[in-house]
C-alpha positions in Angstrom: -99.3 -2.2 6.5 -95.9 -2.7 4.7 -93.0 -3.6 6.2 -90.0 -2.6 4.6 -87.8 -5.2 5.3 -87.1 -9.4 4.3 -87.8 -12.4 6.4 -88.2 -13.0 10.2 -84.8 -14.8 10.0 -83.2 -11.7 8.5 -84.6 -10.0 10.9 -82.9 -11.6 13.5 -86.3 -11.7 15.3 -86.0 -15.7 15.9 -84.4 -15.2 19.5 -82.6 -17.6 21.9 -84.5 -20.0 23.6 -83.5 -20.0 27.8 -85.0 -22.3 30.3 -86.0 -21.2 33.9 -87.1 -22.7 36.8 -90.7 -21.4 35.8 -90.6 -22.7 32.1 -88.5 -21.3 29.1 -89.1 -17.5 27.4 -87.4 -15.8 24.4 -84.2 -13.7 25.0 -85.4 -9.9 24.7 -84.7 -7.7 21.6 -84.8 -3.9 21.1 -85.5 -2.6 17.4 -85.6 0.8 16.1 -88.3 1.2 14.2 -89.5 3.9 11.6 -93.7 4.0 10.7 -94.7 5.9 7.4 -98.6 8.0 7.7 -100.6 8.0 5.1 -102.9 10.9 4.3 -105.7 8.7 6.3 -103.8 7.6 9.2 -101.9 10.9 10.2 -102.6 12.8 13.6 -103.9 15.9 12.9 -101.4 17.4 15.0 -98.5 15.7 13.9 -99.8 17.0 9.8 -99.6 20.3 11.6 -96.5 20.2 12.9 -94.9 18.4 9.9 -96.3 21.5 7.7 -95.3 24.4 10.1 -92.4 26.3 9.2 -93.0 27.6 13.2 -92.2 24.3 14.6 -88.9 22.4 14.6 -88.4 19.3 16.7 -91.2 17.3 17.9 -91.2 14.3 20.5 -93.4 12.4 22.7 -90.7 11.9 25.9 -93.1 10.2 28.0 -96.7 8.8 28.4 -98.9 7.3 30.7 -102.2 4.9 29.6 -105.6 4.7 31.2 -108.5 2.7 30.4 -110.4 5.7 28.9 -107.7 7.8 28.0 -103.6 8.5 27.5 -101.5 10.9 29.0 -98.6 12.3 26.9 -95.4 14.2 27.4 -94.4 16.2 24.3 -91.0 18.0 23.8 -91.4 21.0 21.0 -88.7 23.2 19.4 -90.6 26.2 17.8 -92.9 29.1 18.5 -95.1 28.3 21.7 -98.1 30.5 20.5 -98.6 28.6 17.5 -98.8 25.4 18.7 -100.2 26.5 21.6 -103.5 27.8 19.3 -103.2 24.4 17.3 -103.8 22.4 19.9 -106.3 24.2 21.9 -108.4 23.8 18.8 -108.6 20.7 18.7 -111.8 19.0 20.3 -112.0 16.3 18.8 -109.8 13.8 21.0 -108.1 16.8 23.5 -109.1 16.2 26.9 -107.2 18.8 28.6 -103.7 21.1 27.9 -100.5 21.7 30.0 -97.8 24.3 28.5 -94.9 25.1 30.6 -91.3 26.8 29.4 -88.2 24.7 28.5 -85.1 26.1 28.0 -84.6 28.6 24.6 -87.5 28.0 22.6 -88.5 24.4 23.8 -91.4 23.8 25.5 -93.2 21.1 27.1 -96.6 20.2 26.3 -99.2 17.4 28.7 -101.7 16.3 26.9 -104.7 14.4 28.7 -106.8 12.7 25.8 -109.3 10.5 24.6 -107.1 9.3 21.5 -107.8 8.0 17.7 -108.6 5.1 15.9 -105.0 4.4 14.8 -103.3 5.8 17.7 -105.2 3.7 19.9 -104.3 0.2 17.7 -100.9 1.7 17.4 -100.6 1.7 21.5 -102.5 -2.0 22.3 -99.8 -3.1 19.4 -96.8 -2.1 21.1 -97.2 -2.4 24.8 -98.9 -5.9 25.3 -97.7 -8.4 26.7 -93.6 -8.6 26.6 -93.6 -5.0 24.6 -92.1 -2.0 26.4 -91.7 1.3 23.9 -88.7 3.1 24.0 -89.2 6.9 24.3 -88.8 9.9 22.5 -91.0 8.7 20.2 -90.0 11.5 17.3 -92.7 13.0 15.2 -91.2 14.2 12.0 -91.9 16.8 8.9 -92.2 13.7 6.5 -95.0 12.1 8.3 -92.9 9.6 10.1 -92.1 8.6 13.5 -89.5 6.8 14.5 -89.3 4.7 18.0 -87.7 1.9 19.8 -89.1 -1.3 21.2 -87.9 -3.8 23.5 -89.5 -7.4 23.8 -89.7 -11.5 23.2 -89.7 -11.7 19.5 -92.3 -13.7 18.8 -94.5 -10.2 20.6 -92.5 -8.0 18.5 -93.3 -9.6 15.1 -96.7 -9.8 15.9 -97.0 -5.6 17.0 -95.7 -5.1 13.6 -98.1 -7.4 12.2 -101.0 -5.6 13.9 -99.9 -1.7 12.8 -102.7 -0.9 10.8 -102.8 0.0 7.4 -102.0 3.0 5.4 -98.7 2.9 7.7 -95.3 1.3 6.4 -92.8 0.2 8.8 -89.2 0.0 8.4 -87.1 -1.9 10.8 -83.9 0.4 11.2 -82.3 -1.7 13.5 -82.4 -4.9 15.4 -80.2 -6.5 18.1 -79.6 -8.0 21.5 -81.8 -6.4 24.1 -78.4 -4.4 26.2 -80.3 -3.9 30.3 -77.1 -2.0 30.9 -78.9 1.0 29.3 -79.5 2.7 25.9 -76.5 2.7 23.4 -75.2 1.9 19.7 -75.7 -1.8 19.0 -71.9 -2.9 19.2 -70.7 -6.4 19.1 -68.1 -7.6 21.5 -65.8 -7.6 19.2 -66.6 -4.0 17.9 -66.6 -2.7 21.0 -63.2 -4.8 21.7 -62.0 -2.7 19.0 -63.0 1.1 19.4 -61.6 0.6 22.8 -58.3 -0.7 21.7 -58.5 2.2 18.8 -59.1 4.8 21.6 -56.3 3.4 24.0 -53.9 4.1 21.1 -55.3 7.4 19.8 -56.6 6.4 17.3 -59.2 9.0 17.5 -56.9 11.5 18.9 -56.1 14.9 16.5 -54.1 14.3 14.7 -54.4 10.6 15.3 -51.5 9.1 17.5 -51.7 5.8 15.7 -52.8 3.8 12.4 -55.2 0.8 11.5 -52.1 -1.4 11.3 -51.1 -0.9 15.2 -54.6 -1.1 16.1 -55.2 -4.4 14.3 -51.9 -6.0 15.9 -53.1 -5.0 19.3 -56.5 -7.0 18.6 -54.9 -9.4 16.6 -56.5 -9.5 13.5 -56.0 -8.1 9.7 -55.7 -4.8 9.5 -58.7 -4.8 6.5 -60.9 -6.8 9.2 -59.6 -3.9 12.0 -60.5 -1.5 9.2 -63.5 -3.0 9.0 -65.2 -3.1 12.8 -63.9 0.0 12.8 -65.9 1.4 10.2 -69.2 -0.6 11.2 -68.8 0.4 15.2 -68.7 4.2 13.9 -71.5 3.8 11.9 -73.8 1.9 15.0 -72.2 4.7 17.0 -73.6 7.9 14.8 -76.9 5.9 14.2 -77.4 5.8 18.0 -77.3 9.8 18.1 -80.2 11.5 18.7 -78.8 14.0 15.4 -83.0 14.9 14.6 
């Protein structure tokens, strides 16, 4: 395993210290994270996917974990026959196969199985203890998924530890753990910003205002209004599901 990134302390992943009544735990964080498959560590259906020109999107939305087997929830773009005869053929780990109609040509696929080496250690990595995943976890043509994770730091560092090898992981994203929902990871004083910017049409077309009256009203420079600006739009299209 290769992580693609530098040090804990970059990495943010050193977390807040808080004290309870019941003793003292970590302040949560959520990270996106991307994991590269090697030839050896692909599922066979995510290779098949990834080389069909038949299927488009692929995602994992929901799953469910038993002692002997998972329970999954796909969401696939594509042709439902093809699939639908790739995964049927699969014995090895398939347990059983639900296909039911989305809307256009998405479908949704429930798959009961026994599951793999890797995506077994993959699993017991990222939901012990403090760990919660993030769903869709996205399957994609270069052999990649990408997912989110929420917990203690200390529990994150050590999932990515335990990913096994032949995968790479890239940490796209880290920040405060937000329990108000999913969103872009803003600061307060990003946020502070793109509101102001949006209160003075800033965003408006053709746009009702400039950086200058922005940066007055927040009371800064306009570079440094210039420059949340620029990073809050950036979090903001990194947080869209774009595929």
């Amino acid at each position: 395993m290769t992580v693609g990134t530098a040090t804990d302390s970059a990495l943010g992943l050193a977390g807040e210290v808080i004290y309870t009544q019941g003793g003292q735990y970590r302040a949560m964080k959520a990270v996106r994270l991307t994991l590269a498959h090697s030839s050896e560590t692909i599922h066979p259906m995510h290779r098949f996917v990834a080389e069909c020109d038949e299927i488009g999107r692929y995602r994992m939305v929901s799953q469910n974990h038993r002692p002997d087997e998972v329970v999954m929830l796909f969401h696939v773009e594509g042709d439902r026959e093809t699939y639908e005869a790739a995964i049927r053929a699969r014995a090895d780990d398939v347990v059983s196969v639900s296909i039911t109609d989305g809307a256009g040509d998405a479908f949704f696929v429930t798959v009961r199985s026994t599951g793999t080496e890797v995506g077994d250690r993959l699993i017991d990595a990222f939901t012990t203890r403090s760990l919660v995943t993030v769903p869709p976890v996205e399957y994609r043509s270069d052999w990649t998924i990408r997912f989110g994770a929420i917990g203690e730091p200390d529990d994150l560092r050590a999932a990515i530890d335990a990913v096994p090898d032949g995968i790479d992981v890239r940490i796209d994203r880290i920040g405060e753990y937000d329990a108000g929902g999913p969103g872009p990871a803003l600061t307060a004083r990003q946020r502070e910003v793109l509101r102001v910017a949006r209160e003075h049409g800033y965003f408006e077309v053709p746009r009702e205002t400039d950086v200058e009256t922005v940066a007055e009203a927040v009371g800064c420079a306009p570079g440094t209004a210039a420059e949340h600006l620029r990073k809050a739009e950036r979090a903001v299209i990194e947080a869209l599901d774009l595929g």
